[in-house]
Structure formats: C-alpha cells, structure tokens
mmCIF file of the N, C-alpha and C atoms, coordinates in Angstrom:
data_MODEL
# 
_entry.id   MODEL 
# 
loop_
_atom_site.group_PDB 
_atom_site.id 
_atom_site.type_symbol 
_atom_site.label_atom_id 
_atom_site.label_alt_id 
_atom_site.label_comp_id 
_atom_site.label_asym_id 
_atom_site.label_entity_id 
_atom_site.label_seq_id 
_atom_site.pdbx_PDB_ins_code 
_atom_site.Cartn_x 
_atom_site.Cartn_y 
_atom_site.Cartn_z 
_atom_site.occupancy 
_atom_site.B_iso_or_equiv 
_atom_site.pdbx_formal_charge 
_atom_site.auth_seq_id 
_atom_site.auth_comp_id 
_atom_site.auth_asym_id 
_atom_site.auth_atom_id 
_atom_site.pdbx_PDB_model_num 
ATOM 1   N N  . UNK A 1 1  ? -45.548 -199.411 84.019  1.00 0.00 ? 1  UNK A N  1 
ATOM 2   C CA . UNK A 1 1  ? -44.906 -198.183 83.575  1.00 0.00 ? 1  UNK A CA 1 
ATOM 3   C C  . UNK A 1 1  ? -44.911 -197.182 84.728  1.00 0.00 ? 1  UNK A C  1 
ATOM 4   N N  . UNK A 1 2  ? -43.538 -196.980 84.773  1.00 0.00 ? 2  UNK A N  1 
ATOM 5   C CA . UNK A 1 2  ? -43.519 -195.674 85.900  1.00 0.00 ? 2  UNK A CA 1 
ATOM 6   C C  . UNK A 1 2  ? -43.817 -194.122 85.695  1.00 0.00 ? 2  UNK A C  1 
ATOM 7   N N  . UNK A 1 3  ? -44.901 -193.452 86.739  1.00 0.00 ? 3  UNK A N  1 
ATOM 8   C CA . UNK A 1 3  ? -45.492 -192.445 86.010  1.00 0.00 ? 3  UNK A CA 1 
ATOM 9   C C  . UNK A 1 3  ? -45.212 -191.081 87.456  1.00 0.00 ? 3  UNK A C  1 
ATOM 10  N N  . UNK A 1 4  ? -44.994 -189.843 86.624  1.00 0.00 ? 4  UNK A N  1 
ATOM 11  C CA . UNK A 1 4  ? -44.581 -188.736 87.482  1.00 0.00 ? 4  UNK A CA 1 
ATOM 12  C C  . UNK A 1 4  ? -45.487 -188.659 88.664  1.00 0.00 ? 4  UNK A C  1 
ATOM 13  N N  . UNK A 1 5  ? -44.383 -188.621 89.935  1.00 0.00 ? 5  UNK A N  1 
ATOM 14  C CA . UNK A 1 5  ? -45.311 -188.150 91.071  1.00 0.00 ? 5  UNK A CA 1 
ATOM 15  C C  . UNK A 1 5  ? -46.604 -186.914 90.948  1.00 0.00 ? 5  UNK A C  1 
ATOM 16  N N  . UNK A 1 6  ? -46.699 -186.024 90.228  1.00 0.00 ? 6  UNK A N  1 
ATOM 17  C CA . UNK A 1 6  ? -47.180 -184.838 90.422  1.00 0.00 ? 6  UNK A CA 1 
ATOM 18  C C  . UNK A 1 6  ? -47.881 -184.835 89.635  1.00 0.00 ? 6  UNK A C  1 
ATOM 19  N N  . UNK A 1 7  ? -48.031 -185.588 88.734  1.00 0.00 ? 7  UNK A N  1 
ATOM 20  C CA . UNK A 1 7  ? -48.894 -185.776 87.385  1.00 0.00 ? 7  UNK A CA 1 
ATOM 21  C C  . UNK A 1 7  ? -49.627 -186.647 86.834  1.00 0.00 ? 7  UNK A C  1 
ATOM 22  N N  . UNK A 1 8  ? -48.901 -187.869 87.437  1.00 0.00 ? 8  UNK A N  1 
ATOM 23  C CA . UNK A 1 8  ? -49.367 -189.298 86.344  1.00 0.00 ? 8  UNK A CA 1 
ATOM 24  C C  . UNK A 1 8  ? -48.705 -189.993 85.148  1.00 0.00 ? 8  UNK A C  1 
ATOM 25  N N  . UNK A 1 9  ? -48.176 -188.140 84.608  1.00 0.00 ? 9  UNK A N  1 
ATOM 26  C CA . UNK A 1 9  ? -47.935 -188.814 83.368  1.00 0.00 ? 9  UNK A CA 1 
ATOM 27  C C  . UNK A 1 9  ? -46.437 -189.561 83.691  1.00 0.00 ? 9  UNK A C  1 
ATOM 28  N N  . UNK A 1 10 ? -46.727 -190.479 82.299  1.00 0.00 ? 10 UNK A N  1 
ATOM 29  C CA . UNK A 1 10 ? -45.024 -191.360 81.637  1.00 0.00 ? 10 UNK A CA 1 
ATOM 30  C C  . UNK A 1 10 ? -44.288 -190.476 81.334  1.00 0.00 ? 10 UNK A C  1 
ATOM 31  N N  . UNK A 1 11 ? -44.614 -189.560 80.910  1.00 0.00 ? 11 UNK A N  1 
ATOM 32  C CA . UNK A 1 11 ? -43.399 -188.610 80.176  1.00 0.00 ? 11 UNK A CA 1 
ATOM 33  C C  . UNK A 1 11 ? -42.163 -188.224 80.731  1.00 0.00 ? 11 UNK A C  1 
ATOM 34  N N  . UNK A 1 12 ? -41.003 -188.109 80.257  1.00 0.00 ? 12 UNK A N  1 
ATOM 35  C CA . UNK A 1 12 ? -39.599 -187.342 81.415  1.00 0.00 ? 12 UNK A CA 1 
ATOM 36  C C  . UNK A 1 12 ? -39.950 -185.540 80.532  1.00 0.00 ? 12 UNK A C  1 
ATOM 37  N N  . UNK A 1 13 ? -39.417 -184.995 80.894  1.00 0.00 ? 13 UNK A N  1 
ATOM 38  C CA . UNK A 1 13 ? -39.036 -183.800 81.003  1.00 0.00 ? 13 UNK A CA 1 
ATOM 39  C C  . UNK A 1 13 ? -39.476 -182.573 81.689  1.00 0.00 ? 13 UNK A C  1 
ATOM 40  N N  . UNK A 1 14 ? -39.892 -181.777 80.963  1.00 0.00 ? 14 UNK A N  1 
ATOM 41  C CA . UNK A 1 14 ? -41.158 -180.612 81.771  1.00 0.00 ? 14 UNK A CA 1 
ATOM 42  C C  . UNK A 1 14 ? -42.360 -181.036 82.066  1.00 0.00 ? 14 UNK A C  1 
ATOM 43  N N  . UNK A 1 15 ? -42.705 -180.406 83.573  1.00 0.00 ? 15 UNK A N  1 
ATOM 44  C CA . UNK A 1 15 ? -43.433 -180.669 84.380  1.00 0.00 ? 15 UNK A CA 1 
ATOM 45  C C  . UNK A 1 15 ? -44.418 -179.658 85.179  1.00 0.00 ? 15 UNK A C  1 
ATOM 46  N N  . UNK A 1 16 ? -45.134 -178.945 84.656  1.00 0.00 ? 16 UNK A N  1 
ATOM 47  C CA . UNK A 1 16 ? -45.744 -177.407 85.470  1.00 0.00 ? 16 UNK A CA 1 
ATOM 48  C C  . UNK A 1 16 ? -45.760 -178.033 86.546  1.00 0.00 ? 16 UNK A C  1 
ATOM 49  N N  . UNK A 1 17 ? -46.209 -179.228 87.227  1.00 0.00 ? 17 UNK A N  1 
ATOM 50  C CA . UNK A 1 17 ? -46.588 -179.173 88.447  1.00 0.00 ? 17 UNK A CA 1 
ATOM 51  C C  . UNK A 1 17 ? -45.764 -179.511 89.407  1.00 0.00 ? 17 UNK A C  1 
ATOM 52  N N  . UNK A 1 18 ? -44.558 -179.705 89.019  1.00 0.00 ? 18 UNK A N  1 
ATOM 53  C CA . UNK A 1 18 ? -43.066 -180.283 89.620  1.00 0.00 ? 18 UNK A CA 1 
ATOM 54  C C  . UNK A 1 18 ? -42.722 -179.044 90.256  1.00 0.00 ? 18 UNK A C  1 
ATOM 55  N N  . UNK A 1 19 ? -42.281 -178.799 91.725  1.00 0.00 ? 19 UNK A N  1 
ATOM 56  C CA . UNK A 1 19 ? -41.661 -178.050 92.242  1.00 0.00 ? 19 UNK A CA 1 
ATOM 57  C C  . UNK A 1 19 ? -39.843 -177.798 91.640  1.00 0.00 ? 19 UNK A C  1 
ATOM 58  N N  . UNK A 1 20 ? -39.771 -178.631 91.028  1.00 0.00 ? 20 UNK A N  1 
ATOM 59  C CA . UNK A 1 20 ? -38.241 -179.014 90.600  1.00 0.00 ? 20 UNK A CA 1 
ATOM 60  C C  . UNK A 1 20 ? -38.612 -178.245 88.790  1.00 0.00 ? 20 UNK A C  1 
ATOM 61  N N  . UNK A 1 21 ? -39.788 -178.815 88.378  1.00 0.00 ? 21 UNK A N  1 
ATOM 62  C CA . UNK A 1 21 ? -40.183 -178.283 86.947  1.00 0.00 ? 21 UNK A CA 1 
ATOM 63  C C  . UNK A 1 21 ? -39.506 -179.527 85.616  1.00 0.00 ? 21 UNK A C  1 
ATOM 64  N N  . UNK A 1 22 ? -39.477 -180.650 86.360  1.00 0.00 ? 22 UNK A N  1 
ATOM 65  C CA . UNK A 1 22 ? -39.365 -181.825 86.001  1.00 0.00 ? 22 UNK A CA 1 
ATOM 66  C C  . UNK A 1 22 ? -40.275 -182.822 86.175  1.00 0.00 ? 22 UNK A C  1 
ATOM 67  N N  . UNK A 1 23 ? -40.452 -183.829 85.366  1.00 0.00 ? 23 UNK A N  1 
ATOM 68  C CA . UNK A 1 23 ? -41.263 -184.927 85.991  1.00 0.00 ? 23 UNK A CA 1 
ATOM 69  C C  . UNK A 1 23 ? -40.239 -185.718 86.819  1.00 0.00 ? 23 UNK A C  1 
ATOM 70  N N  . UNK A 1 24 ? -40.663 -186.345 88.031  1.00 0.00 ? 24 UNK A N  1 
ATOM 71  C CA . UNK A 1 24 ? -40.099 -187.200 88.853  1.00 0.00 ? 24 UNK A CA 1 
ATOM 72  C C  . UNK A 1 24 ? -40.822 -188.272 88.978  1.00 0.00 ? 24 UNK A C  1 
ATOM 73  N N  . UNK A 1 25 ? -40.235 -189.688 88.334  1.00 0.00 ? 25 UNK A N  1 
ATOM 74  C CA . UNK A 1 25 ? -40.420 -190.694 88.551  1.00 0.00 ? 25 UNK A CA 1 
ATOM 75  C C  . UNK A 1 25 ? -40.266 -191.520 89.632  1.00 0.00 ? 25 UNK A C  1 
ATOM 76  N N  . UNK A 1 26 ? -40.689 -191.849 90.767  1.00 0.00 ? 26 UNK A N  1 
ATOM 77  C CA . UNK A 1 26 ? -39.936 -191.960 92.092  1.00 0.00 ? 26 UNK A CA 1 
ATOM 78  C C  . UNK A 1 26 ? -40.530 -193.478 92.428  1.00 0.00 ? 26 UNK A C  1 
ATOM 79  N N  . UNK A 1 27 ? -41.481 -194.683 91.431  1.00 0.00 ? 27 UNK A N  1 
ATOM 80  C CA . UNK A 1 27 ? -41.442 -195.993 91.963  1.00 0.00 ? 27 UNK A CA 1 
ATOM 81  C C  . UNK A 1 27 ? -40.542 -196.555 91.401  1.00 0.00 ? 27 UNK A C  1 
ATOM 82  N N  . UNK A 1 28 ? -39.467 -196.038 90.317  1.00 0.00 ? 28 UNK A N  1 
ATOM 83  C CA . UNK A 1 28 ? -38.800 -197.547 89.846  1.00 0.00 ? 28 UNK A CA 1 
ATOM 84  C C  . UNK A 1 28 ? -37.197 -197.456 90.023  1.00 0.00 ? 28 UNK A C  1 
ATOM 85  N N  . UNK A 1 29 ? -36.391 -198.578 91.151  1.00 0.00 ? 29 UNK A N  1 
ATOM 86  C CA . UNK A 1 29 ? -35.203 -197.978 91.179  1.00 0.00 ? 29 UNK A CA 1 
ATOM 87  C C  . UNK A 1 29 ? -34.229 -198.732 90.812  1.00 0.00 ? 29 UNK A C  1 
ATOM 88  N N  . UNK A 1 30 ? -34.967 -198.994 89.157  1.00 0.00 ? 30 UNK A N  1 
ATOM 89  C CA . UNK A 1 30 ? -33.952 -199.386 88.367  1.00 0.00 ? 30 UNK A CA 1 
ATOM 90  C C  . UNK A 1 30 ? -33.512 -197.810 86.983  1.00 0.00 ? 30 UNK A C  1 
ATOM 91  N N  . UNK A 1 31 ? -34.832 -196.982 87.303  1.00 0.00 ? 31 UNK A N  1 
ATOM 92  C CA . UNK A 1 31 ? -34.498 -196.084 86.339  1.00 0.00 ? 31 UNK A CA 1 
ATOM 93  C C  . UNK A 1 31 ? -34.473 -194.723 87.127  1.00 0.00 ? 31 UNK A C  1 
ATOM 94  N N  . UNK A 1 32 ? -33.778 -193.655 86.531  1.00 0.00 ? 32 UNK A N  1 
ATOM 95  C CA . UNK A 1 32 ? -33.262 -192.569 86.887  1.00 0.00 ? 32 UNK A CA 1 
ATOM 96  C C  . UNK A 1 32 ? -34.592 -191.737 87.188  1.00 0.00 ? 32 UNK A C  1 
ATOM 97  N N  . UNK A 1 33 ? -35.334 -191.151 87.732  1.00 0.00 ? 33 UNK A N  1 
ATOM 98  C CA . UNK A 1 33 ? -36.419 -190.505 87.918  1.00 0.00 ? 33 UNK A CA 1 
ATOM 99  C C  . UNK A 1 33 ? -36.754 -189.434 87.279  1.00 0.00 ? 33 UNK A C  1 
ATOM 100 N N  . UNK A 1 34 ? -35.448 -188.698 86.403  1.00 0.00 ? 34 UNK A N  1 
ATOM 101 C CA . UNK A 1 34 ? -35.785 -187.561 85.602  1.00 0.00 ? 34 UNK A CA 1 
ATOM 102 C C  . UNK A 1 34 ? -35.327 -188.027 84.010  1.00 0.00 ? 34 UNK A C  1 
ATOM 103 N N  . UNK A 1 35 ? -34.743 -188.610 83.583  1.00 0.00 ? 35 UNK A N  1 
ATOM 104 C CA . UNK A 1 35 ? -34.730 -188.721 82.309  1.00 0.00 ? 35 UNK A CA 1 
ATOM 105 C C  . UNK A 1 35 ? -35.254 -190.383 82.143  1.00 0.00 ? 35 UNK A C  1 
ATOM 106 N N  . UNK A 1 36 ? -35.481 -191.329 82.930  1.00 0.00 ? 36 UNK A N  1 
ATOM 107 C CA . UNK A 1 36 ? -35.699 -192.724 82.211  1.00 0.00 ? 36 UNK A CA 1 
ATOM 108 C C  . UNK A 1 36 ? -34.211 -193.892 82.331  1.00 0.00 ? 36 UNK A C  1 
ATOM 109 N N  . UNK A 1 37 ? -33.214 -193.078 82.783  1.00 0.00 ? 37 UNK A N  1 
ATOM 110 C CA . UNK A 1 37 ? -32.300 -193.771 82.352  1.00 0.00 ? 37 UNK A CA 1 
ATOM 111 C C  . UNK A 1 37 ? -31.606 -194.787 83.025  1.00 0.00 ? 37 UNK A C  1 
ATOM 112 N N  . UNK A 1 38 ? -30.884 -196.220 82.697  1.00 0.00 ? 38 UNK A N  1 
ATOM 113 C CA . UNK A 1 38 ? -30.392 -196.963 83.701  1.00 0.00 ? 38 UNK A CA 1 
ATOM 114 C C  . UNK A 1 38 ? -29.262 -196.653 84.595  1.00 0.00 ? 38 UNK A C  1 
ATOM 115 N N  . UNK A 1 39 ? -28.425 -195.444 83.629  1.00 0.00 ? 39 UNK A N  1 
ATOM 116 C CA . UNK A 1 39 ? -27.199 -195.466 84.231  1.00 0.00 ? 39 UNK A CA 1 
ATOM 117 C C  . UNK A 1 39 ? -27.157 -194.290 85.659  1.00 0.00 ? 39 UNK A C  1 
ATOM 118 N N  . UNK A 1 40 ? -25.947 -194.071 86.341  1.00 0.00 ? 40 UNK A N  1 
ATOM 119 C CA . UNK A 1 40 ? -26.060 -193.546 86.724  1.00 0.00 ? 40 UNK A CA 1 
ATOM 120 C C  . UNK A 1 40 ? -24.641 -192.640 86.687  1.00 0.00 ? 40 UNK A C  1 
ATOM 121 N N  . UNK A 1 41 ? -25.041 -191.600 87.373  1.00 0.00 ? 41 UNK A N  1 
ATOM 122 C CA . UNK A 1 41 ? -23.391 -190.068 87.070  1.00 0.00 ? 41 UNK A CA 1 
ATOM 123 C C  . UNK A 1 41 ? -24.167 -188.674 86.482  1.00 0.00 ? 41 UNK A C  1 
ATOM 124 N N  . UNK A 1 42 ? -24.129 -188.390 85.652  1.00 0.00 ? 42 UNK A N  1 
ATOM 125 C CA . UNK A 1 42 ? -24.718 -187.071 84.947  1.00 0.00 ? 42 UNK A CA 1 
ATOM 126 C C  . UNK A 1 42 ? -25.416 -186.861 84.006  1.00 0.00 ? 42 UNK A C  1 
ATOM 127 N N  . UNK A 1 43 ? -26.733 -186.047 84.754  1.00 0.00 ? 43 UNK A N  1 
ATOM 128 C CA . UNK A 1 43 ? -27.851 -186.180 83.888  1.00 0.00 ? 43 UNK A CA 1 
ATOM 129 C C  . UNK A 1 43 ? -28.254 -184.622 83.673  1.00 0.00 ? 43 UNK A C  1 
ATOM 130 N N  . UNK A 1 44 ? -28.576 -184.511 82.237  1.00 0.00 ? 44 UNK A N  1 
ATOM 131 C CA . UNK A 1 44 ? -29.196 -183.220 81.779  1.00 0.00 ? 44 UNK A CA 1 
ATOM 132 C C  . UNK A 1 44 ? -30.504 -182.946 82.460  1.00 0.00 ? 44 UNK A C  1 
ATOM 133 N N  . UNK A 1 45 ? -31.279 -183.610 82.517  1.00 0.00 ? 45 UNK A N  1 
ATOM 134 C CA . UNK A 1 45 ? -32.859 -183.144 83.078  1.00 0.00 ? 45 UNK A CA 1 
ATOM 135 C C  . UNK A 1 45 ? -32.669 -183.440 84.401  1.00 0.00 ? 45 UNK A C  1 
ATOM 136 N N  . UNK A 1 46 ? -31.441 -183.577 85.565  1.00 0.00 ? 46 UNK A N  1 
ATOM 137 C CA . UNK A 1 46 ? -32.121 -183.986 86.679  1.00 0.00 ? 46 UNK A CA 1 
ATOM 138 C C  . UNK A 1 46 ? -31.910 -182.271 87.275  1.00 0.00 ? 46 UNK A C  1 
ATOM 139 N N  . UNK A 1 47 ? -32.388 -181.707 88.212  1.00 0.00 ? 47 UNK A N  1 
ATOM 140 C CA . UNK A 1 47 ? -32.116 -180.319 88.821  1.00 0.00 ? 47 UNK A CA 1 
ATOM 141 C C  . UNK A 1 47 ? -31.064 -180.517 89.482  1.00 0.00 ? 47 UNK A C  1 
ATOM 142 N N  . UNK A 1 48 ? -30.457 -181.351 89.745  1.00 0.00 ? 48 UNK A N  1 
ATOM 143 C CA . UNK A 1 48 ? -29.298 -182.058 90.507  1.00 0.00 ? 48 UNK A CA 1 
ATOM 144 C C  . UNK A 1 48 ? -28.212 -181.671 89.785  1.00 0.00 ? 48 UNK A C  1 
ATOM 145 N N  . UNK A 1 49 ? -28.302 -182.621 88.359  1.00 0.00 ? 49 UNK A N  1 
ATOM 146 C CA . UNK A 1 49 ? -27.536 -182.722 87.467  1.00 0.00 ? 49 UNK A CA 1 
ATOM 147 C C  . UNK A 1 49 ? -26.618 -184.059 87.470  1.00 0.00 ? 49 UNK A C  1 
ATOM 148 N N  . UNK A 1 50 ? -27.594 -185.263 88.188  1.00 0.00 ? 50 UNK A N  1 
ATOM 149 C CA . UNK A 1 50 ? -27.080 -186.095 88.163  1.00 0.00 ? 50 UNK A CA 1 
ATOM 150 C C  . UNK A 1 50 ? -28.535 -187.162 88.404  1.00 0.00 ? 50 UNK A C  1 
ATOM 151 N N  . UNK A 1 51 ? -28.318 -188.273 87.593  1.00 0.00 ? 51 UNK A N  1 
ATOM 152 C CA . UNK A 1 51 ? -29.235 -189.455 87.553  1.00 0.00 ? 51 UNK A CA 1 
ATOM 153 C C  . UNK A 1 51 ? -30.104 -189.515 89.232  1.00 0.00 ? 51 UNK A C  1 
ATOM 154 N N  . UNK A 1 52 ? -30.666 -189.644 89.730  1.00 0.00 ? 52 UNK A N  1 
ATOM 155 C CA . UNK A 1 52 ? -31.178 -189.990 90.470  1.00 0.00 ? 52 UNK A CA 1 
ATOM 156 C C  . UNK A 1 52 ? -32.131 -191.072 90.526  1.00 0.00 ? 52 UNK A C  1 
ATOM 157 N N  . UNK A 1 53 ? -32.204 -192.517 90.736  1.00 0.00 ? 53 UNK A N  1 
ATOM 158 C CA . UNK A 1 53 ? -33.355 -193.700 90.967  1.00 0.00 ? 53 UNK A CA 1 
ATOM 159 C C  . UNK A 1 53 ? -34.454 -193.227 91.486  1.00 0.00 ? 53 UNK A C  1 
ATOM 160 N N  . UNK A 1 54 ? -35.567 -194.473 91.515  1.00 0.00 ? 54 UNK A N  1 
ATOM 161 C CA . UNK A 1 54 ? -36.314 -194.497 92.230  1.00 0.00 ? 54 UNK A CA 1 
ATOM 162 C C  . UNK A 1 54 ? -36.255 -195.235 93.838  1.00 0.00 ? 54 UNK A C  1 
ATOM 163 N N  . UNK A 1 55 ? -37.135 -195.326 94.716  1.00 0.00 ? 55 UNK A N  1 
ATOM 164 C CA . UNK A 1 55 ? -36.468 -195.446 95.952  1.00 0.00 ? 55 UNK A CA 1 
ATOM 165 C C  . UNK A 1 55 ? -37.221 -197.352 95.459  1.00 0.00 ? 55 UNK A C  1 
ATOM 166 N N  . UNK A 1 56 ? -36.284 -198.245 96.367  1.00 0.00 ? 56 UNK A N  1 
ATOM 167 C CA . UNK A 1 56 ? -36.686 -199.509 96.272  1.00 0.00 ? 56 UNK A CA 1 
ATOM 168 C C  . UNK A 1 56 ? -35.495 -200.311 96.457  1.00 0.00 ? 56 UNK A C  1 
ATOM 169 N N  . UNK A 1 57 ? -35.917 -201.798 96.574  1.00 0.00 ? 57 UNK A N  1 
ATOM 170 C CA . UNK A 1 57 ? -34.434 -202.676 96.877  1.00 0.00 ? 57 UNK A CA 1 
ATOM 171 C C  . UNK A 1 57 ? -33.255 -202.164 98.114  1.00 0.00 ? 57 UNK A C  1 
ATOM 172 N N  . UNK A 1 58 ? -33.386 -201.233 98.103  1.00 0.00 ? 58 UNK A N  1 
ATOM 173 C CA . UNK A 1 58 ? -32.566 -201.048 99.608  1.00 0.00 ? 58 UNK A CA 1 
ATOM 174 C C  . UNK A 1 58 ? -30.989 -200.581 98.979  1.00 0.00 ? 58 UNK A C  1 
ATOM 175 N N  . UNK A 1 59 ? -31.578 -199.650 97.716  1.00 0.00 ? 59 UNK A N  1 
ATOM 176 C CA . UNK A 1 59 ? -30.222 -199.356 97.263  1.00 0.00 ? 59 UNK A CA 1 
ATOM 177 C C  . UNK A 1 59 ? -30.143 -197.893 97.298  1.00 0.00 ? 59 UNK A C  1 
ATOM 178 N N  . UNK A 1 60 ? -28.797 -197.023 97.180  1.00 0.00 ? 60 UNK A N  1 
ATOM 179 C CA . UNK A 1 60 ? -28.586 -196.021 96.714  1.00 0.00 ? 60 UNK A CA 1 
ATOM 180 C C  . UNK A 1 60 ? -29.309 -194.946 95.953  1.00 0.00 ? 60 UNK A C  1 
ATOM 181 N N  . UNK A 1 61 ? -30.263 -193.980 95.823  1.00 0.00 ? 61 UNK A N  1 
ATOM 182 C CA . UNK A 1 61 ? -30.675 -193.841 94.255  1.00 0.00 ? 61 UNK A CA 1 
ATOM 183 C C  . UNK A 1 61 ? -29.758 -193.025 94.017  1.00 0.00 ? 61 UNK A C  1 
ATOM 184 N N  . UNK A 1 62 ? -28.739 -192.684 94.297  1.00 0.00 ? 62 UNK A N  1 
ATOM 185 C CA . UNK A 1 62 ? -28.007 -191.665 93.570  1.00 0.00 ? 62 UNK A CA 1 
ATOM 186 C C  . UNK A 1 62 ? -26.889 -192.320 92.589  1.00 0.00 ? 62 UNK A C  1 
ATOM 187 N N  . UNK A 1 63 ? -26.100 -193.991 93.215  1.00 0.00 ? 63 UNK A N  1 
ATOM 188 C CA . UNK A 1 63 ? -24.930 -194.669 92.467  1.00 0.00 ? 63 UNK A CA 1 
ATOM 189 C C  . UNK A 1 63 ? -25.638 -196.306 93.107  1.00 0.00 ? 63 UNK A C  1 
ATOM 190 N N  . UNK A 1 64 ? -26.544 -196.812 93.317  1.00 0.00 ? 64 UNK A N  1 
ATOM 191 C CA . UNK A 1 64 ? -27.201 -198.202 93.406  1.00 0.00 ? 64 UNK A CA 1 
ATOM 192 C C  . UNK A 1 64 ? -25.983 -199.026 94.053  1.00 0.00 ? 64 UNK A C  1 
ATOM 193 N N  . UNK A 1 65 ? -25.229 -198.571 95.040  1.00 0.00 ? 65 UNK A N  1 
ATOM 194 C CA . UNK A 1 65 ? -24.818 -199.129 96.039  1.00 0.00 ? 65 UNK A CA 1 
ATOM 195 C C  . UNK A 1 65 ? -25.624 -199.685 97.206  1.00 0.00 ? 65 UNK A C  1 
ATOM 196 N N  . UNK A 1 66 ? -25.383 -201.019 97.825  1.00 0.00 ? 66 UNK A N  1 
ATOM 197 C CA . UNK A 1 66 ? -26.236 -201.405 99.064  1.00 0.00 ? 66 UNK A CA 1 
ATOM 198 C C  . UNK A 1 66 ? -25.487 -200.964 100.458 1.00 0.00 ? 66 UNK A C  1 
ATOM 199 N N  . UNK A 1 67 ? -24.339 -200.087 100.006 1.00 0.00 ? 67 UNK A N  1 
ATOM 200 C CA . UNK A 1 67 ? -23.403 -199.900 101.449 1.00 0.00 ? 67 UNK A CA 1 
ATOM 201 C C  . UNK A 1 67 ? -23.600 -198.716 102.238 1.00 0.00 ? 67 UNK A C  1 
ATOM 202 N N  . UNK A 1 68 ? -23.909 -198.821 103.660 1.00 0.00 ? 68 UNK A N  1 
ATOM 203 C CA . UNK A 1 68 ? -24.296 -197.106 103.930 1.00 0.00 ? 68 UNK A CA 1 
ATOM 204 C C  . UNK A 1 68 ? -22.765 -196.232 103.889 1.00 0.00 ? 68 UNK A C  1 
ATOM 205 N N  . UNK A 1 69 ? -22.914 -195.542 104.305 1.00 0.00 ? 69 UNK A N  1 
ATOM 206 C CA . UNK A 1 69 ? -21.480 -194.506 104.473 1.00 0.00 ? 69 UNK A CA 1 
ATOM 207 C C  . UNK A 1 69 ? -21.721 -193.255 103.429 1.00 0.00 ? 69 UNK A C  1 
ATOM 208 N N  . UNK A 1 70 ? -20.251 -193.158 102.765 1.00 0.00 ? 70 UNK A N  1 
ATOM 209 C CA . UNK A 1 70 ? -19.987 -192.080 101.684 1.00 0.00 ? 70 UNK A CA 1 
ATOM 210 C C  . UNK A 1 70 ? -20.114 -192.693 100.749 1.00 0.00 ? 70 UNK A C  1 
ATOM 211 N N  . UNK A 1 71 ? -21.171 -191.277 99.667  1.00 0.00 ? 71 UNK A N  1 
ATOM 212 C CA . UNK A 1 71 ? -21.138 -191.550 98.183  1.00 0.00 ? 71 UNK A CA 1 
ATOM 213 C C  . UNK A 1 71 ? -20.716 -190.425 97.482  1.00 0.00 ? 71 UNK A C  1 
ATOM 214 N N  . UNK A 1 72 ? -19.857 -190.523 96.497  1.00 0.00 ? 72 UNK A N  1 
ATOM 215 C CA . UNK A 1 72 ? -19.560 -189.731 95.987  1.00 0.00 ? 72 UNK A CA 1 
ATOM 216 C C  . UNK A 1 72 ? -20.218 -189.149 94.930  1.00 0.00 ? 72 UNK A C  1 
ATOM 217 N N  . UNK A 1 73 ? -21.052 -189.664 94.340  1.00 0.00 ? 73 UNK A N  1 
ATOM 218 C CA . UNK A 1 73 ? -22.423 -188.898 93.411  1.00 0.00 ? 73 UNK A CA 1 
ATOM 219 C C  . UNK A 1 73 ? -23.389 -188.445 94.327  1.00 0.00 ? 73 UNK A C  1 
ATOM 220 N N  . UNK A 1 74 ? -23.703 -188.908 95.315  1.00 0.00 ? 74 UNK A N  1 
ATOM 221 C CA . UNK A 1 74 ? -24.863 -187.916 96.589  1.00 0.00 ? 74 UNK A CA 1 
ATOM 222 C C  . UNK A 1 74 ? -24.881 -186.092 96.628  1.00 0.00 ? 74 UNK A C  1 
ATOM 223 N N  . UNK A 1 75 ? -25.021 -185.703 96.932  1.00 0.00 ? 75 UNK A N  1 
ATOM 224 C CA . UNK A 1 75 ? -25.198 -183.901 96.664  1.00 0.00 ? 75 UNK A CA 1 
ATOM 225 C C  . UNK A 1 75 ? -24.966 -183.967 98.150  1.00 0.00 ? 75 UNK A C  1 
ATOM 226 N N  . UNK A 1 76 ? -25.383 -184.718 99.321  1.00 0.00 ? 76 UNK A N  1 
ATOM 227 C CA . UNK A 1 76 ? -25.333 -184.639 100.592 1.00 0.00 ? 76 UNK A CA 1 
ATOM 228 C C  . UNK A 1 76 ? -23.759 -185.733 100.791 1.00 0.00 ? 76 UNK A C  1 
ATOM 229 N N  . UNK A 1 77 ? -23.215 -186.489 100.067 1.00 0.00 ? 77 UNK A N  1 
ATOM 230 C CA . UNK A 1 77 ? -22.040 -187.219 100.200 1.00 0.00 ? 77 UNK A CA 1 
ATOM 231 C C  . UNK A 1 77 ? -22.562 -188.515 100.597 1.00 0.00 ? 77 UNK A C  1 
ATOM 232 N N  . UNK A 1 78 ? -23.520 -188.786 101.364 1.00 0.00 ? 78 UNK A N  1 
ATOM 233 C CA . UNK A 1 78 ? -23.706 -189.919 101.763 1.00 0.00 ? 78 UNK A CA 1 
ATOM 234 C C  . UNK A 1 78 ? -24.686 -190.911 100.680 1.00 0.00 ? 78 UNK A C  1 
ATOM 235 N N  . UNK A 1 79 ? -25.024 -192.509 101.323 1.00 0.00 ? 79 UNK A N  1 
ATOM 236 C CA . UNK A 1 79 ? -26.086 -193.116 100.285 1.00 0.00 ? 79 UNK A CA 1 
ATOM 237 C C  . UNK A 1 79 ? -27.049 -192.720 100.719 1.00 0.00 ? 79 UNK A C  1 
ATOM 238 N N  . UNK A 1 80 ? -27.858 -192.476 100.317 1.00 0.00 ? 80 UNK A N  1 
ATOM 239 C CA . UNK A 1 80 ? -29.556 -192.366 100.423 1.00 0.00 ? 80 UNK A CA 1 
ATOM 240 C C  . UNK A 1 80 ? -30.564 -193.458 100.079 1.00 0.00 ? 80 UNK A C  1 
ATOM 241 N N  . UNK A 1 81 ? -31.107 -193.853 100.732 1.00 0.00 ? 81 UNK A N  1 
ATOM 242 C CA . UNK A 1 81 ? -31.991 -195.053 99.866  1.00 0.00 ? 81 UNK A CA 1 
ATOM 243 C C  . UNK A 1 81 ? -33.799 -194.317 100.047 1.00 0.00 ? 81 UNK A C  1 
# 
C-alpha cells in the first residue's frame, strides 16, 4: 500500500504536513498521487488540477507515456518521469 510522503498515512486528501496541503503518494506509478486514481487528465485533489503518478517504470507521471518530448497534460509541456 502506497503511503503519503509527509505522513505515512494511506489516506488521499488533506494533509497538514503537505506543503501542497494534500497527501502525495509518490511510490506507485500506476496511481495518481493525490486522489488514488488510475486514470489520467483532471483531478479535483491534485494542486495541479490534474492526475499526477508516482515516479517509476520510466514513464510520464503526468499522461504514462514512455516518449520524451511534449506533453500536453505536463504544467511544464514536457514528459517528466
């Protein structure tokens, strides 16, 4: 079970100790780091406002692409892994 950087806990949502004021899940990058979720595009709890992964596999966390260049869900445009 993947558990908030800043905390431990499993839980998604509020986070006192989150600089963001979220929990951030950041080992699993099959799930979104602020709400739990698989998909990816637009997310209510991320500060972003969009799904973000965990880092792993050598993918994207913003759209789980393996290609570097432009992404169009990135906040910076590019992939990030």
């Amino acid at each position: 079970m993947s558990k908030c950087r800043y905390c431990k806990s499993s839980a998604y949502g509020s986070c006192p100790k989150s600089p963001n004021g979220v929990h951030e899940h950041i080992d699993d990058d099959k799930h979104c780091e602020f709400c739990g979720s698989t998909a990816y595009g637009s997310c209510a709890k991320s500060p972003f406002k969009r799904h973000r992964h965990g880092h792993g596999n050598d993918k994207c966390v913003w759209c789980g692409s393996k290609s570097t260049g432009s992404c169009a869900k990135s906040p910076s445009r590019r992939h990030e892994r």
